[in-house]
Phi, psi and omega in degrees: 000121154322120184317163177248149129344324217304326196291344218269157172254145200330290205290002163266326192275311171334309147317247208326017215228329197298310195273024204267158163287149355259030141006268216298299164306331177306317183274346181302278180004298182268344154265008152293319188289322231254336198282273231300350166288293178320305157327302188275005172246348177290342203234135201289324192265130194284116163209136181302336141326285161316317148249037172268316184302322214281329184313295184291327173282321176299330179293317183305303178309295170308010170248303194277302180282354171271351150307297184304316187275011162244359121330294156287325170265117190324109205222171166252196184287338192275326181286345178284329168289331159300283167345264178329299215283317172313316165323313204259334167277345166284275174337342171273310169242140206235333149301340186272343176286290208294324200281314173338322205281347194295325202309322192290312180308315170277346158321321181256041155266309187301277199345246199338319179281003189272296212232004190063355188283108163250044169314133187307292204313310192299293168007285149325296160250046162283275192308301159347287184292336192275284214290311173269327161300315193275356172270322142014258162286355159268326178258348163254336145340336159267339171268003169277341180262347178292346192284132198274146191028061159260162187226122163317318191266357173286306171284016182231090176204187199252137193346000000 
């Protein structure tokens, strides 16, 4: 059975909380909206590459610090028990991952309609990212119901 929230004191339930809808998509949205704005104005040469590279230290970044703050920051065994049950379902399905990324593609979709930029690489990997999060979130939404009491929205948070 999945931790409950109910116990946690505010700025824990909040951890635990951040990454629920519509949170969690709200901030994908916007590191969607903020990389490729920050690309094109930090780097003079636009190459697709670079900003594939820039792609890849952010998902890498989105692993690696909420490892480091939850080293640091005190928490307790039930948020630690959240934490941890989220791990394992990221870890067990790779769908449950995958489904995060729709966000990002719309995040760079609002960009281009935003700035005018229709650069093939933003495009691309809008749809990428929109086309494989939403096959994602379809395939594990149906193995989210073989799973005995899982609650989706308790488990589709950031670690």
């Amino acid at each position: 059975m999945l931790a409950s929230t109910d116990t946690l004191s505010k700025r824990e339930r909040f951890m635990a909380t951040l990454d629920e809808l519509p949170w969690g998509a709200l901030y994908r949205i916007a590191l969607g909206f903020v990389v490729p704005l920050l690309y094109y104005r930090v780097f003079s040469k636009h190459h697709p590459w670079g900003f594939l590279a820039l792609w890849c230290l952010v998902l890498i970044s989105l692993r690696v610090f909420p490892a480091i703050f939850r080293k640091l920051l005190p928490s307790s065994d039930e948020l630690e028990k959240i934490w941890a049950q989220r791990r394992k379902v990221a870890k067990l399905y790779d769908s449950y991952q995958w489904g995060k990324v729709v966000w990002f593609g719309v995040g760079m979709v609002c960009y281009m309609g935003v700035s005018g930029n229709s650069d093939s690489i933003v495009g691309a990997l809008a749809v990428f990212f929109i086309t494989s999060g939403a096959l994602g979130l379809s395939i594990f939404s149906r193995r989210a119901k073989t799973l005995p009491k899982f609650n989706c929205k308790t488990a589709n948070q950031n670690e």
